[in-house]
N, C-alpha and C positions, 0 to 999 in steps of 0.2 A: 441603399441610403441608410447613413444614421439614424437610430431612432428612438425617441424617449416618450415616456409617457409622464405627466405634470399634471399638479392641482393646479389648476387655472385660478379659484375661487375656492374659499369656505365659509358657507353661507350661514355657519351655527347648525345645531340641533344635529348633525349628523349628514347632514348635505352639502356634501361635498363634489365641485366640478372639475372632472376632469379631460385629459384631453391628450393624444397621440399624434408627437407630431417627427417630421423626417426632418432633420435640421439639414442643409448645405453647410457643410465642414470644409474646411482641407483635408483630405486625405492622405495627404502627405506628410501632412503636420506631424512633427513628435513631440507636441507639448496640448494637450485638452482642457477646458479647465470651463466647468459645468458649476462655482460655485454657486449657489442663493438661487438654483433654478427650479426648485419646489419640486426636484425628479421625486418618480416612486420608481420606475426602473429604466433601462436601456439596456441596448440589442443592438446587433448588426453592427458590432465593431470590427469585423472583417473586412470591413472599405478601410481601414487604416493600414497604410502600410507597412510605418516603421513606429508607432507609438511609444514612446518610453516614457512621457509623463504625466497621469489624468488625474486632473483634481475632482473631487466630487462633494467637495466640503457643503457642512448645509444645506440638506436636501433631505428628501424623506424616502431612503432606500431603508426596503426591510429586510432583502437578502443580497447577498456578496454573490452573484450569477451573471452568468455570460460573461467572463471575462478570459475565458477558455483560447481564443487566438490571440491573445497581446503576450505572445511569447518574446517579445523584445521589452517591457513595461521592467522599469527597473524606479520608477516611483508610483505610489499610489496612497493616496490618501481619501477615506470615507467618514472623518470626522465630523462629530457631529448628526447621524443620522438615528435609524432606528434598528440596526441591525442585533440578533441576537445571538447569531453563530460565526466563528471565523470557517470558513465554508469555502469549496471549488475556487481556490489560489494555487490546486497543485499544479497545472501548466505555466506560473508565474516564476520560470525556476531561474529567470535575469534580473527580479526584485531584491531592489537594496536598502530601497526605504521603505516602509509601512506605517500608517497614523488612520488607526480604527478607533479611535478614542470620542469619549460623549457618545459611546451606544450603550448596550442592555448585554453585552457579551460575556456569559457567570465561566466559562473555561477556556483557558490556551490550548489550541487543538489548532488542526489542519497547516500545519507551516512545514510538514518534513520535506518539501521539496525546494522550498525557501532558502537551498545552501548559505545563496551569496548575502543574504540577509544583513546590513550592517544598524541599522537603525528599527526601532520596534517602539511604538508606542501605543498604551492603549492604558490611556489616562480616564479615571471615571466611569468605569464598567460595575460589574458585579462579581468581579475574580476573587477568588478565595483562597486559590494556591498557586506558586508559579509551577511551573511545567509545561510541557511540551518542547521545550527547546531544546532538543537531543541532537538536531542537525544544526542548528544555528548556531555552529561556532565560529564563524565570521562576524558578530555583534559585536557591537562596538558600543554601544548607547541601549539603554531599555529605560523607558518612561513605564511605570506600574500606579502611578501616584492615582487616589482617591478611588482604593478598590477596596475590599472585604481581608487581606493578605495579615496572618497572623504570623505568619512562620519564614524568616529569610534562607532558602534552601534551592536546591536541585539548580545549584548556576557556577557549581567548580570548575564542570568542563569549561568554561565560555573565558576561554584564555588573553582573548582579545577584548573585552572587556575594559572601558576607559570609563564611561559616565551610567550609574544606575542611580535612580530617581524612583524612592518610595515613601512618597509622602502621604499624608492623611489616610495610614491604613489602621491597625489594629497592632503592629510587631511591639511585643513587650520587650525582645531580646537583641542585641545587634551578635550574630550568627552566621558560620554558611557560607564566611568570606575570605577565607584563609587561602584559597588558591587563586583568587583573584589580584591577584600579583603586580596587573597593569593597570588597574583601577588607580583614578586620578581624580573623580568625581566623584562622590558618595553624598549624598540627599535622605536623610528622615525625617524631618518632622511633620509633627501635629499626629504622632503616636503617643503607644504607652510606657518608653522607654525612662529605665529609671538610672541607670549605673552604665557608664563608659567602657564598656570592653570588648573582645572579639576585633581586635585591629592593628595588631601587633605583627602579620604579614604585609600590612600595604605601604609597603616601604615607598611606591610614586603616588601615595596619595595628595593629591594638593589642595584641597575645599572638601568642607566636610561639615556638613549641616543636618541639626540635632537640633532644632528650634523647636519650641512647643512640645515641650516632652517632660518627664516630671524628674530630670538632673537636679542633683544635690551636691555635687562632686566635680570639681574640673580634675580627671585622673584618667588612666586609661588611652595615652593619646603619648606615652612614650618611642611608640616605633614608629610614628609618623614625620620622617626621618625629612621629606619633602614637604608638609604641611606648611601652606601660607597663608589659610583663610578657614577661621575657625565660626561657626554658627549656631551660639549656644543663648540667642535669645529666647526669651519667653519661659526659662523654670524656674530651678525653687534654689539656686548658686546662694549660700552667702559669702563665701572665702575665695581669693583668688591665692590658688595652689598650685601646687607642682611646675610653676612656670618654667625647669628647668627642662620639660619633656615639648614645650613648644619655642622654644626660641627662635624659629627663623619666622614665624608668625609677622605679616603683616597688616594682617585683617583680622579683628576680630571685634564680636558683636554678645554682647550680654546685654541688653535689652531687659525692662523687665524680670530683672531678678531681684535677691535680698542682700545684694551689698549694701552697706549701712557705713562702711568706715574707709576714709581716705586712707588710714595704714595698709589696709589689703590691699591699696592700688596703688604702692609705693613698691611690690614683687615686679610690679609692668612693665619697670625701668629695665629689668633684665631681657626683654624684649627689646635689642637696640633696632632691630629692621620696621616695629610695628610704627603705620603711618596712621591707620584709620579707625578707629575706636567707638563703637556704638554701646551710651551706658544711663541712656535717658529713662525714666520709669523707676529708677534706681531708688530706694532710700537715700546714695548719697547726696541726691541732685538737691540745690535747696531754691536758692533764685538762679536765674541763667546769668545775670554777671557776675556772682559768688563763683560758681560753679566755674564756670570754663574759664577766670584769672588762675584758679585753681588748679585747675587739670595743666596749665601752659606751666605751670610752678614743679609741679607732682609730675607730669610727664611730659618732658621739650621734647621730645621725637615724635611726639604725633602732630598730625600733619590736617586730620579731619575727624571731629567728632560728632555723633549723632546726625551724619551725612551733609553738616556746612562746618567752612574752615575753622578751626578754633578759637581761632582770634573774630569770628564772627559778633556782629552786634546787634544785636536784635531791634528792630524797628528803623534800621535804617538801611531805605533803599535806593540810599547814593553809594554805597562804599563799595569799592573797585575790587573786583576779586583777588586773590594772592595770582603772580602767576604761574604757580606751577600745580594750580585749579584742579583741573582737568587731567593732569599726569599723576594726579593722587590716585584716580579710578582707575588707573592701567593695574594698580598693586592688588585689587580685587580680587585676580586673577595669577 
């Protein structure tokens, strides 16, 4: 029989009830899914026959053990728990997704037999350097966000590579990425990045988010040859430049920065595809119906600012959406 063991009760002070129990499962079943069940471990998944999916979200596992016969598990996810080591996943060798994310995990370790690996996530740890992924070149997605990570490196083999997500780490440098070739997603902010560069190989990049970072400079963004959606809210921008190196740009977002003058946002026009324009927090901004008669004056091609239609009116909530609402957000992308 299956079986887990749960805090049943936590009574304060250190008194804590718990309790072993054999669940009736299917056994047949190939999808699990244990989340908010207050586990601290389980055993006895050899009555599963053909398993390929276990959710364990939510729970209070401290080690990644006994998962040694689910040699068919090609999803797994332990987010959310207390785990501190990635640990005994080497018989895991049909795993495609992974999301150990919201543990205590300080190193990438234990995945060399993880070939088929396409998704990795491990959001919210204690990681300080990538590495270990010497066999994971079937990845395709790496979530890294809200770790210790100062350095963007040791990821040129990973040729397959479409979406890496490093948010809220320490990286002062954009780095590391030049053979990343099929990369289509790129993710940094809420680092300590100051200056746009290192990106001059990703020719299928298409979103590329730099939010929260200390930019002074919209430059560095000339070989981004695919770019549609640009994410440079939250620095220190006052000039809108180079706009000759983004033109297929549909999306773009300066949020909170130091534009101050409608002449800079008179280069935007040279953007004929941009539909969606986020530029609230701005110096330029003065009232909302100054502003956005303004913006429809200064730039007819956009379509949605500051995430409602342009022509939006503030305090009236009779007025009927535009219709082509809802197909402005397909351009996000």
């Amino acid at each position: 029989m299956f079986t887990v063991e749960r805090v049943v009760s936590n009574e304060g002070k250190g008194r804590v009830i718990q309790e072993v129990v054999e669940l009736d499962v299917n056994t047949a079943a190939k999808e699990l899914d244990l989340t908010r069940y207050r586990t601290i471990r389980a055993w006895n998944f050899e009555c599963f026959e053909d398993l390929q999916k276990l959710t364990l979200r939510w729970n209070l596992f401290k080690r990644i053990e006994n998962f040694e016969c689910l040699t068919s598990l090609t999803y797994l996810t332990l987010y959310d728990n207390q785990i501190d080591k990635l640990e005994n996943l080497e018989n895991l060798v049909n795993l495609t997704f992974l999301d150990v994310s919201f543990n205590r995990i300080p190193k990438i370790e234990g995945l060399e037999n993880l070939k088929k690996l396409k998704e990795l996530y491990l959001v919210h740890n204690k990681i300080q350097i990538i590495e270990g992924l010497e066999n994971q070149t079937e990845l395709e997605l790496i979530e890294l966000g809200d770790n210790r990570i100062r350095f963007i490196k040791n990821l040129g083999h990973l040729k397959k590579l479409k979406k890496l997500f490093l948010g809220a780490n320490q990286i002062r440098k954009i780095e590391g990425l030049d053979e990343l070739t099929n990369l289509e997603d790129l993710s940094i902010p809420a680092n300590a990045i100051t200056v746009i560069a290192g990106l001059d190989n990703l020719k299928k990049l298409k979103t590329l988010g730099l939010a929260q970072n200390g930019i002074r400079k919209m430059d560095g963004l000339g070989g981004l040859k695919s770019l549609v959606s640009l994410d440079l809210n939250d620095n220190l921008i006052e000039r809108v430049e180079n706009v000759d190196q983004i033109l297929g740009l549909r999306t773009l977002w300066l949020r909170n920065n130091k534009l101050s003058s409608w002449q800079e946002l008179l280069a935007l026009r040279d953007i004929t595809q941009l539909r969606m324009l986020m530029l609230e927090m701005n110096p330029v901004y003065s009232s909302d119906y100054t502003y956005r008669n303004r913006m429809r004056e200064v730039l007819p091609q956009i379509k949605m600012l500051d995430g409602l239609p342009v022509g939006w009116i503030q305090g009236d909530p009779y007025q009927p959406l535009p219709k082509d609402f809802f197909e402005n957000f397909k351009t996000i992308n």
